[in-house]
SERO-4910 file (N, C-alpha, C, O; in steps of 0.05 Angstrom, whole numbers):
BEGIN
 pado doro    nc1    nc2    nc3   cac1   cac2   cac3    cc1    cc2    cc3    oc1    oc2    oc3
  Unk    A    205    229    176    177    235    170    169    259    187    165    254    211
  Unk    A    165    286    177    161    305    188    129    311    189    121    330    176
  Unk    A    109    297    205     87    300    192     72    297    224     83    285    242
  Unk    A     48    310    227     31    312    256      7    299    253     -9    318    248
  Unk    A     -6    276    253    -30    259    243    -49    289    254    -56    306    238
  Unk    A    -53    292    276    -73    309    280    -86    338    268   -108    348    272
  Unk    A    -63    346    252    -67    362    223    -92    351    207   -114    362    203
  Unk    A    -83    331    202   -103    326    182   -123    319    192   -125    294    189
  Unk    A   -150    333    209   -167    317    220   -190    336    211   -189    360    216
  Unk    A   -213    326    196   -228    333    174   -223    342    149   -239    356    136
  Unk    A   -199    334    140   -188    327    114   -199    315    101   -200    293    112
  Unk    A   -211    313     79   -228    292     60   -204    279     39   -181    287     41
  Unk    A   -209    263     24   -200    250      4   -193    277    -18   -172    289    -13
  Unk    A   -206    284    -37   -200    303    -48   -182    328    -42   -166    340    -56
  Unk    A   -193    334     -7   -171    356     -6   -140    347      6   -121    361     13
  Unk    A   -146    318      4   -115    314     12    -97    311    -24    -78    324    -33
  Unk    A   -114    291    -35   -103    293    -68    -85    329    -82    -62    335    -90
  Unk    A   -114    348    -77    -99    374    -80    -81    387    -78    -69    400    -94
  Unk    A    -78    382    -48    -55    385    -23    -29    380    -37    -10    395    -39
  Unk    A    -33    353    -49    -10    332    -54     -2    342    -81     22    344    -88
  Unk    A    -19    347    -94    -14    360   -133      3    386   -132     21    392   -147
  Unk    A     -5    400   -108     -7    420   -109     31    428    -92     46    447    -93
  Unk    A     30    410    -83     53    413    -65     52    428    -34     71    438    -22
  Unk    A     28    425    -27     28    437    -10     30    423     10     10    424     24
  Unk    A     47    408     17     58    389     41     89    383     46    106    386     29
  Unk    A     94    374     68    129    361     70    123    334     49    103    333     35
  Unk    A    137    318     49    138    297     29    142    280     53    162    281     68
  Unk    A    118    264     56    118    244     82    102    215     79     84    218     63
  Unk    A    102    202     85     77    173     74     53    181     94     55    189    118
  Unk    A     34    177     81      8    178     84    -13    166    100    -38    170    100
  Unk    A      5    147    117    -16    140    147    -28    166    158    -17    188    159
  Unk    A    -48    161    163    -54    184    182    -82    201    167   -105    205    173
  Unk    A    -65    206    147    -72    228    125   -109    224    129   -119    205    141
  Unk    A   -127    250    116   -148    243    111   -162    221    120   -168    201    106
  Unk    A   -168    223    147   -176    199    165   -199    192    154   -210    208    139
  Unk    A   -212    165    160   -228    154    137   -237    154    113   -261    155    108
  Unk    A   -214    154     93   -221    157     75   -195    135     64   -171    139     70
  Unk    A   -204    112     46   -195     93     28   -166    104     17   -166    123      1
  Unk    A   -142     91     26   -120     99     10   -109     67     -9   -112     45      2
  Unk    A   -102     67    -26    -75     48    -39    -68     45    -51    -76     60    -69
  Unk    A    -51     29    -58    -25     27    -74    -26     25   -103    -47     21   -114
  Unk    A     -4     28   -119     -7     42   -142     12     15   -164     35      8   -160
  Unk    A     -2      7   -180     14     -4   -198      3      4   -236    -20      1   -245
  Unk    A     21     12   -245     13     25   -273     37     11   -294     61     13   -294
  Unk    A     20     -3   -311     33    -20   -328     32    -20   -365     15     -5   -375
  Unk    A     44    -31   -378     39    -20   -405     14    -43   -415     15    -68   -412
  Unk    A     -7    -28   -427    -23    -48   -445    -23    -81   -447    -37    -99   -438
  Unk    A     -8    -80   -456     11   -112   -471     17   -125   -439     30   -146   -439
  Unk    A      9   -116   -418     15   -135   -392     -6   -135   -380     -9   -152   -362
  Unk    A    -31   -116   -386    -49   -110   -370    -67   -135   -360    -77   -136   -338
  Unk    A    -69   -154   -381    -82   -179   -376    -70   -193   -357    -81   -200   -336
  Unk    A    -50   -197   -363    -38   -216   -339    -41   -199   -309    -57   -206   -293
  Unk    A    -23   -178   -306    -31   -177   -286    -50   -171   -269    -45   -171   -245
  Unk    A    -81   -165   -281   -102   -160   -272   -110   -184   -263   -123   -186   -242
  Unk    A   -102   -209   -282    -99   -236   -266    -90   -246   -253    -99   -267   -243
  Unk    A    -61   -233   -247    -46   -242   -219    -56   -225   -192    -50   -232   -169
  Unk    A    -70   -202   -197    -87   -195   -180   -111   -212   -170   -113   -218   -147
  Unk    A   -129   -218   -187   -148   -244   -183   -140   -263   -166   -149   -264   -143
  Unk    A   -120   -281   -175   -100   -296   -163    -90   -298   -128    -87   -314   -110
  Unk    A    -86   -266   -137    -67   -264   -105    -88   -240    -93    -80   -216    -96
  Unk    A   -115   -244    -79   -131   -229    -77   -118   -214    -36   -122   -191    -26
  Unk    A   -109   -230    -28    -93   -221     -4    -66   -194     -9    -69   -171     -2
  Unk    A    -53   -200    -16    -37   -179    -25    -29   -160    -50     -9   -147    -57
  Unk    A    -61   -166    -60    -55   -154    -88    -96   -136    -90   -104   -128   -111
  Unk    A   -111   -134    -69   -143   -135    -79   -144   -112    -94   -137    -92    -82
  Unk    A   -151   -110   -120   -157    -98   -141   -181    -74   -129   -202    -84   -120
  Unk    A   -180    -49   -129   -201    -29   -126   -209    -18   -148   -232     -9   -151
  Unk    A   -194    -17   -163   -198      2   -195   -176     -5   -215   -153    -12   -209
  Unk    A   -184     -4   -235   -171     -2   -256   -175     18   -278   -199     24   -277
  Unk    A   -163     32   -298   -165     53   -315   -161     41   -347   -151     19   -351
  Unk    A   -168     54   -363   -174     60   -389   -143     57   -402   -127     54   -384
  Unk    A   -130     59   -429   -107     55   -422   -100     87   -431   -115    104   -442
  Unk    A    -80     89   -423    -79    129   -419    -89    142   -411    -87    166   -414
  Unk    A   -106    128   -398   -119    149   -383   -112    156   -350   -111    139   -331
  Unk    A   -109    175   -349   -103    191   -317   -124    186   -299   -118    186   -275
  Unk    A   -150    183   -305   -175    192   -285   -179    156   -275   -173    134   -283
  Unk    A   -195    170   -252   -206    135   -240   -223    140   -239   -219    146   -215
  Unk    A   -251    146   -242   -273    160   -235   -288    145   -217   -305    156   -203
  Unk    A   -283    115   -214   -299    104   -186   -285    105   -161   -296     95   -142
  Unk    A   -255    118   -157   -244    128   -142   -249    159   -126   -251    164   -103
  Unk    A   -251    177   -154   -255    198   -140   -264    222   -150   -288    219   -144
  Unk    A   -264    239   -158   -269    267   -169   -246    285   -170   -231    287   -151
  Unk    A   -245    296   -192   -214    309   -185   -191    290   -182   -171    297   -169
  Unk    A   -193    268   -192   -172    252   -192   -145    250   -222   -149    248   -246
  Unk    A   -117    251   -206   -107    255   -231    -85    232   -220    -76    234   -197
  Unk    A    -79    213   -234    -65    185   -219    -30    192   -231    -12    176   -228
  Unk    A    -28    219   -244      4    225   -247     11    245   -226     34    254   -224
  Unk    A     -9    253   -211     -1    276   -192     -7    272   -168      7    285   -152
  Unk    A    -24    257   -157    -33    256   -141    -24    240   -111    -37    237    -90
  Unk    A      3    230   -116     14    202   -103     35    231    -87     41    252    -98
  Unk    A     39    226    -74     63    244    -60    101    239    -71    118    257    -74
  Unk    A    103    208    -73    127    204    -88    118    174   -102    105    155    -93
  Unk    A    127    178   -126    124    153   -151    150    138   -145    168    142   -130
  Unk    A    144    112   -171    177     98   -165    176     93   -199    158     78   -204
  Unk    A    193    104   -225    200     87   -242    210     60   -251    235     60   -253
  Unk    A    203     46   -254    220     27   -261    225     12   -299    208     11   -317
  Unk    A    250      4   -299    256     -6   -328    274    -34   -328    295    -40   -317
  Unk    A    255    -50   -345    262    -68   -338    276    -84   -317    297    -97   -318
  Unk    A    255    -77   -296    263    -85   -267    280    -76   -250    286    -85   -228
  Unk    A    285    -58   -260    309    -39   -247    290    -12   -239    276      1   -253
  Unk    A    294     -9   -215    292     25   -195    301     46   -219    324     39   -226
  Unk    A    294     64   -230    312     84   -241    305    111   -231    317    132   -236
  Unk    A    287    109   -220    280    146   -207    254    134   -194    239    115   -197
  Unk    A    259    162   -171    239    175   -146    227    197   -162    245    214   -168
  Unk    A    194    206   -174    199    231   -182    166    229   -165    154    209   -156
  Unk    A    158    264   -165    142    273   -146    118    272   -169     99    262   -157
  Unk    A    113    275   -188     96    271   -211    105    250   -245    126    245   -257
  Unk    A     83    244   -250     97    225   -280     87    240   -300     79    226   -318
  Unk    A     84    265   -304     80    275   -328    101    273   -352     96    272   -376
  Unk    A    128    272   -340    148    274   -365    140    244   -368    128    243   -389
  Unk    A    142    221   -358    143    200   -368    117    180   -374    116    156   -379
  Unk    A     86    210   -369     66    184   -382     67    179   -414     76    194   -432
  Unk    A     57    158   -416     52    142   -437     24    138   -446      8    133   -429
  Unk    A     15    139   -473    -22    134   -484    -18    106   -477    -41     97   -474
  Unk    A     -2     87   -473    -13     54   -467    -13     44   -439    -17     20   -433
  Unk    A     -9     63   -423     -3     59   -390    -31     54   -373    -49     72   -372
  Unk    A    -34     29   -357    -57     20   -344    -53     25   -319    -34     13   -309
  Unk    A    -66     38   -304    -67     43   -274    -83     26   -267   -106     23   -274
  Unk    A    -63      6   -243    -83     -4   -225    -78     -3   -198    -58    -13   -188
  Unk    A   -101     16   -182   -102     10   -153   -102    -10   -136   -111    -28   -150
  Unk    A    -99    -19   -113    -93    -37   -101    -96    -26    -81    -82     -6    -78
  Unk    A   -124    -34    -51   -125    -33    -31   -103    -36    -15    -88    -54    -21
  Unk    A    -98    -15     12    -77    -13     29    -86    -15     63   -109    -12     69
  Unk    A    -70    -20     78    -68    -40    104    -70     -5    119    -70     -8    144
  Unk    A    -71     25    112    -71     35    117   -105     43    125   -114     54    145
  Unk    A   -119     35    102   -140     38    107   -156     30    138   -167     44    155
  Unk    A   -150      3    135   -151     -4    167   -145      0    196   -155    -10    217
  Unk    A   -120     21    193   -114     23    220   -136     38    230   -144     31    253
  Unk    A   -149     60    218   -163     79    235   -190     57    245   -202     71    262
  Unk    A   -199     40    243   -215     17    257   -197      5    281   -207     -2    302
  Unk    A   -166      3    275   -152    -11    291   -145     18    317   -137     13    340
  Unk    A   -149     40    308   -146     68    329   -167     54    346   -166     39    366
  Unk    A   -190     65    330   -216     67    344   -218     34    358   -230     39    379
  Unk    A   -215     16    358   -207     -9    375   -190    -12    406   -188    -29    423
  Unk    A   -180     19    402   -160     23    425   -132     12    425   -120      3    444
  Unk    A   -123     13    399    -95     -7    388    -78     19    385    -84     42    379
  Unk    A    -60      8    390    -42     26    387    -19     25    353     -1      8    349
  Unk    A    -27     43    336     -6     40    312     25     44    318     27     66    329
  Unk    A     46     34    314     69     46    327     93     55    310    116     55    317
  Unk    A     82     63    281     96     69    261     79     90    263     92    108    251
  Unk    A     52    101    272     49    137    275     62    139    302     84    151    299
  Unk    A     56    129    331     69    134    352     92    143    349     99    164    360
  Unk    A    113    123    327    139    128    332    139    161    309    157    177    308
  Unk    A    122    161    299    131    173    275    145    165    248    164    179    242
  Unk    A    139    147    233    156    133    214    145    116    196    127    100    201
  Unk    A    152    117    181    136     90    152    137     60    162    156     45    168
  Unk    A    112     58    162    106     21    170    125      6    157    132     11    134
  Unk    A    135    -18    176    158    -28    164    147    -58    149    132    -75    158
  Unk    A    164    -54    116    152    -75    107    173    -97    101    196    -91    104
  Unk    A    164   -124     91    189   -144     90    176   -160     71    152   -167     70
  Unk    A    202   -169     51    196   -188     33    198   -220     50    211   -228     70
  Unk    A    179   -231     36    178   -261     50    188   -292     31    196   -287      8
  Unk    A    187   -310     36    199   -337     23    168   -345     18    167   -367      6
  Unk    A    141   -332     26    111   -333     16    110   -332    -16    101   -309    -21
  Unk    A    115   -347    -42    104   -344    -69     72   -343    -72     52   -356    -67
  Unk    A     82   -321    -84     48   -316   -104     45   -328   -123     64   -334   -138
  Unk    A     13   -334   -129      7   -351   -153     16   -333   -184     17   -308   -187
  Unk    A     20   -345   -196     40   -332   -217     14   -327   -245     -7   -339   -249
  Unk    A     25   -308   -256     12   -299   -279     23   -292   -303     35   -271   -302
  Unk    A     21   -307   -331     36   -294   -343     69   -288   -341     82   -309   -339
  Unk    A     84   -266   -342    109   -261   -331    109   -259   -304    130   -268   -294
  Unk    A     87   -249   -284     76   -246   -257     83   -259   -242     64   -272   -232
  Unk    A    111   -267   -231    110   -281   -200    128   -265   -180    136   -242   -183
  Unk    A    133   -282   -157    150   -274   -138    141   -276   -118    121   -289   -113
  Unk    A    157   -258    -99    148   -260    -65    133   -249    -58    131   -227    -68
  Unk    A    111   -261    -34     96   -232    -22    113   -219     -2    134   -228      6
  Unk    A    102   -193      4    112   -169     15     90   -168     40     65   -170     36
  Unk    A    101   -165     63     82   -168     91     87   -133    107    111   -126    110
  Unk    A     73   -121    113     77   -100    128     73   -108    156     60   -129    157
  Unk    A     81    -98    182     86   -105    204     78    -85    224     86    -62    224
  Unk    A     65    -93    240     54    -77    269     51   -105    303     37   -125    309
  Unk    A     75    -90    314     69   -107    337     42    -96    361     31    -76    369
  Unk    A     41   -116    365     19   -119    383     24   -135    413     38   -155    408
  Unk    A     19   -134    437     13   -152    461    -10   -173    446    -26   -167    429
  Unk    A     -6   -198    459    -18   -220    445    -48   -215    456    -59   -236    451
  Unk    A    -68   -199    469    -93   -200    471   -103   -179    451   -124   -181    438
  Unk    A    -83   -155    449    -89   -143    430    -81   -148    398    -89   -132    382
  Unk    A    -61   -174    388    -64   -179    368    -95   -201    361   -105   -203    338
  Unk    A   -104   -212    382   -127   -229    377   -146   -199    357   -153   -199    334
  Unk    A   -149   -178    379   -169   -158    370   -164   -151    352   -183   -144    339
  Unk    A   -138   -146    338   -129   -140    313   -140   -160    295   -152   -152    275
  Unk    A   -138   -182    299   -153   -201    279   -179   -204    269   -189   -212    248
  Unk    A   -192   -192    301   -216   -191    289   -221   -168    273   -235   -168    252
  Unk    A   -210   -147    283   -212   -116    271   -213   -124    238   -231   -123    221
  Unk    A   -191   -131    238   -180   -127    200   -203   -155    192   -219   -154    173
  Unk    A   -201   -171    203   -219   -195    188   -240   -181    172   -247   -192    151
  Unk    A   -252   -157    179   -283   -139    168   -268   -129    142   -283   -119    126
  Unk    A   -241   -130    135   -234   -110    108   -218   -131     90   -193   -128     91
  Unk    A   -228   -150     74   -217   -157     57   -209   -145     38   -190   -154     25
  Unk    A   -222   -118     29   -217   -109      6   -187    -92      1   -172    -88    -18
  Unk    A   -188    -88     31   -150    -74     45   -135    -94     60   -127    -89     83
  Unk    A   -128   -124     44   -110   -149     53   -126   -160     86   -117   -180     96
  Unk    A   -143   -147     96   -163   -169    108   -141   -178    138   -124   -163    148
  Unk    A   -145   -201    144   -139   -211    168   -112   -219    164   -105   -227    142
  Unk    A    -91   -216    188    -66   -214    181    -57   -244    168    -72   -263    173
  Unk    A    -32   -249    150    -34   -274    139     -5   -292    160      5   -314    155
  Unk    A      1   -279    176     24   -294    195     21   -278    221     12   -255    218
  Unk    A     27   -285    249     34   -277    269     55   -290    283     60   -314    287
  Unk    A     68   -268    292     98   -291    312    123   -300    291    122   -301    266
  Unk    A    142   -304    305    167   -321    299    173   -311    256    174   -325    236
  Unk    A    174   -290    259    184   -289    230    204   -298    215    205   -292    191
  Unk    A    219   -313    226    246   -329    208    224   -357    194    234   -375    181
  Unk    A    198   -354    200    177   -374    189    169   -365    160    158   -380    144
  Unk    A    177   -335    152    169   -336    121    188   -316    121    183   -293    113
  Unk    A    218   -326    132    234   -321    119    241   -293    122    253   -282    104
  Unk    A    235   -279    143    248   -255    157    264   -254    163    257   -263    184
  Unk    A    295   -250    166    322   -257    186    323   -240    211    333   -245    233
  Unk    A    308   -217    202    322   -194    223    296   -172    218    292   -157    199
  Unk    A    281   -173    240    254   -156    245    261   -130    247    242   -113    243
  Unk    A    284   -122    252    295    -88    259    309    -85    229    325    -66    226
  Unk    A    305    -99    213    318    -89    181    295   -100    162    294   -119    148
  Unk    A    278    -82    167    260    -78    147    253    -79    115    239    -58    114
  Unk    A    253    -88     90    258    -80     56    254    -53     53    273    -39     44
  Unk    A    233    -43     58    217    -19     57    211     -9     85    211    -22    107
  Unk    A    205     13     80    199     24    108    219     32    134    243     37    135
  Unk    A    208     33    146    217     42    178    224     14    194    207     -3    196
  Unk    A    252     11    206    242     -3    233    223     13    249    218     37    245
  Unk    A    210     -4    272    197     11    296    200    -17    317    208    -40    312
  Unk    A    192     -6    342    203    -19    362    182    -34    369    159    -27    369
  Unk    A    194    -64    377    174    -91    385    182    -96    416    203   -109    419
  Unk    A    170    -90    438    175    -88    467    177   -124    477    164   -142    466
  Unk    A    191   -126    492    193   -160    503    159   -168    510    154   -192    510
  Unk    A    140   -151    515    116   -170    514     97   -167    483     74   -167    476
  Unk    A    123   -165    468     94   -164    443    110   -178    424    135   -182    425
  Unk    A     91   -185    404    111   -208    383     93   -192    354     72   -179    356
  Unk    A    108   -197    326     99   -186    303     78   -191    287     75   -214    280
  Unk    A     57   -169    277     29   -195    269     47   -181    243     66   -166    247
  Unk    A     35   -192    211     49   -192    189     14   -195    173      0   -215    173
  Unk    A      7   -162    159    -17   -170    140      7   -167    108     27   -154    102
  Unk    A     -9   -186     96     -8   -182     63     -4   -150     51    -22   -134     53
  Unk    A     18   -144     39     15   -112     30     18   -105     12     39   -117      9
  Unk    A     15    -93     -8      0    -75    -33     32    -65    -49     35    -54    -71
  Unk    A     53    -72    -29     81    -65    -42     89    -93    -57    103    -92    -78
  Unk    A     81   -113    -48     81   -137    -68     94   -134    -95    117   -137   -100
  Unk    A     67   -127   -115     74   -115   -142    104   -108   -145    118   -117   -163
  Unk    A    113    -89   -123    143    -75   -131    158   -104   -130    170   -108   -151
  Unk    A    160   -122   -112    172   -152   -110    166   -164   -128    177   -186   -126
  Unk    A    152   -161   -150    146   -183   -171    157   -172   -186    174   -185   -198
  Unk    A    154   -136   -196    168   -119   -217    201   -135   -219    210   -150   -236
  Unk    A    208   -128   -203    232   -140   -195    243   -163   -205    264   -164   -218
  Unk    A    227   -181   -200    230   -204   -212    224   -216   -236    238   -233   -247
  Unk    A    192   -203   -250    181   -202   -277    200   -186   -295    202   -192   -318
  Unk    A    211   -167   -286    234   -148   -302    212   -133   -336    222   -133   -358
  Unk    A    186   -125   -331    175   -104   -353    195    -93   -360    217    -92   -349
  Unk    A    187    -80   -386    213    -66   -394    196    -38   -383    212    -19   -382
  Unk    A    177    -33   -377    167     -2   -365    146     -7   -333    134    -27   -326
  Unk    A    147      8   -326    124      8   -301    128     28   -282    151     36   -281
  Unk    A    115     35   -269    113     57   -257     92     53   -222     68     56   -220
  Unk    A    111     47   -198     95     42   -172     94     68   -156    108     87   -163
  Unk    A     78     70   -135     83     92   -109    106     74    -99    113     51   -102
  Unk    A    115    102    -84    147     94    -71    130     85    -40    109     97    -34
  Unk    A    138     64    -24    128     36    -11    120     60     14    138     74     23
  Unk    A     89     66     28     82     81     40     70    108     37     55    121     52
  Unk    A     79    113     16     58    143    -12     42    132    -22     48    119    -43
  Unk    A     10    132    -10    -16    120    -21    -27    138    -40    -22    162    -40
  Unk    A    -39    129    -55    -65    150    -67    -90    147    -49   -104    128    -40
  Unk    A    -89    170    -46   -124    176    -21   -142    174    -36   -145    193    -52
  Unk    A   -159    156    -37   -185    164    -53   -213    179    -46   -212    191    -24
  Unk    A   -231    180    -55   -257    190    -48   -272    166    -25   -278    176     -3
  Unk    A   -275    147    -27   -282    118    -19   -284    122     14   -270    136     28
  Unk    A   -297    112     19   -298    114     58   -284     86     66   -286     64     54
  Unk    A   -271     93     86   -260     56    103   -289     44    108   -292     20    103
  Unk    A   -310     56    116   -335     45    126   -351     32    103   -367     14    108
  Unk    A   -346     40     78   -360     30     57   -344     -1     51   -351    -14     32
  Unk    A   -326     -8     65   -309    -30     54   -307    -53     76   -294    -73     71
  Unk    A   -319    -50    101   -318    -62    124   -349    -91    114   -371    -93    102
  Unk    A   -330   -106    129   -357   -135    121   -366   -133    152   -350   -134    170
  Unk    A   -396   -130    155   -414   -135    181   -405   -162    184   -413   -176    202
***
């Protein structure tokens, strides 16, 4: 990850989207990016599924919270953002066919479709910059590297073809500062909220905390243990398992930045 958080510091939402259409960046995941401003995750599905899984979102409101949804073919989110184009705007996409990975591409223009439903999904990214300003330390920017994420033995309530495992992203903490972490994120349900495990991960089925699904390892020091929130890569764990014959995710850590403030999403 070749990328300097402090670059981007009065970056807005839009001019990071541009940035990203435009190519005018390394190809890096998007912590950091456009500091306060709403990023997440991307799931775009055909018509004929849209019901269900808008209800397995309902369902699984922890690792799945619904921000927007689109028209079917349509590119724009307009309660997201201005200037929004949801085939360009992601830094790297993930195809998938019938449950199968088949390409990394940097835009989906060759492969949109008029029946394709975009739905956004709040990200755990949103929150760290509350968890900065808390005096916490993130250690997937420290280290430089994509937050490391892990499939769990946690089932989601099922929908339709819709089930499988949840997907937990990971930040260690010293145990006074994971309390403050709890309280921190408890204010953002709308970005998976208060973490849903802390400690001892062979408890939902982690084997090995330094071998990550997605993402980056990063390093957990002998006085700190792993907190684990709900994460927005989920969806890709159910794809997987629901086997669509089409669908289309961000590759696990390439958010869509929206217009949206973190501050507009915080519960007093």
């Amino acid at each position: 990850m070749d990328t300097n958080i402090s670059s981007f510091k009065g970056e807005t939402g839009v001019d990071a989207r541009r940035r990203i259409r435009n190519g005018g960046s390394n190809l890096a995941p998007t912590s950091g990016m456009a500091p306060g401003f709403v990023q997440g995750n991307l799931a775009i599905l055909p018509k004929a599924l849209a019901a269900d899984f808008a209800r397995f979102c309902q369902l699984n409101p922890k690792p799945c919270p619904l921000l927007a949804s689109s028209e079917p073919g349509d590119w724009r989110l307009p309660t997201l953002g201005e200037d929004l184009d949801i085939r360009t705007d992601i830094p790297l996409y993930r195809v998938w066919k019938n449950g199968e990975l088949v390409e990394e591409v940097r835009d989906l223009k060759k492969v949109w479709r008029d029946d394709l439903v975009s739905f956004v999904l709040g990200c755990s990214f949103s929150f760290e910059e509350a968890l900065v300003e808390a005096g916490l330390e993130i250690r997937h920017q420290t280290q430089n590297v994509n937050v490391p994420m892990y499939r769990t033995n946690v089932q989601c309530k099922p929908s339709g073809p819709f089930h499988g495992a949840m997907v937990v992203s990971m930040r260690p903490f010293k145990p006074a500062d994971a309390i403050r972490a709890v309280q921190v994120t408890t204010r953002f349900p709308s970005v998976h909220g208060a973490p849903v495990h802390l400690g001892k991960p062979e408890l939902i089925g982690i084997k090995d905390i330094a071998k990550p699904d997605y993402g980056d390892s990063v390093t957990v020091k002998d006085d700190e243990f792993p907190v684990f929130w709900a994460c927005g890569v989920t969806p890709q764990s159910v794809v997987a398992t629901a086997k669509p014959e089409f669908c289309i995710t961000h590759a696990p850590g390439y958010m869509l930045i929206t217009d949206l403030l973190n501050s507009q999403l915080a519960v007093l």
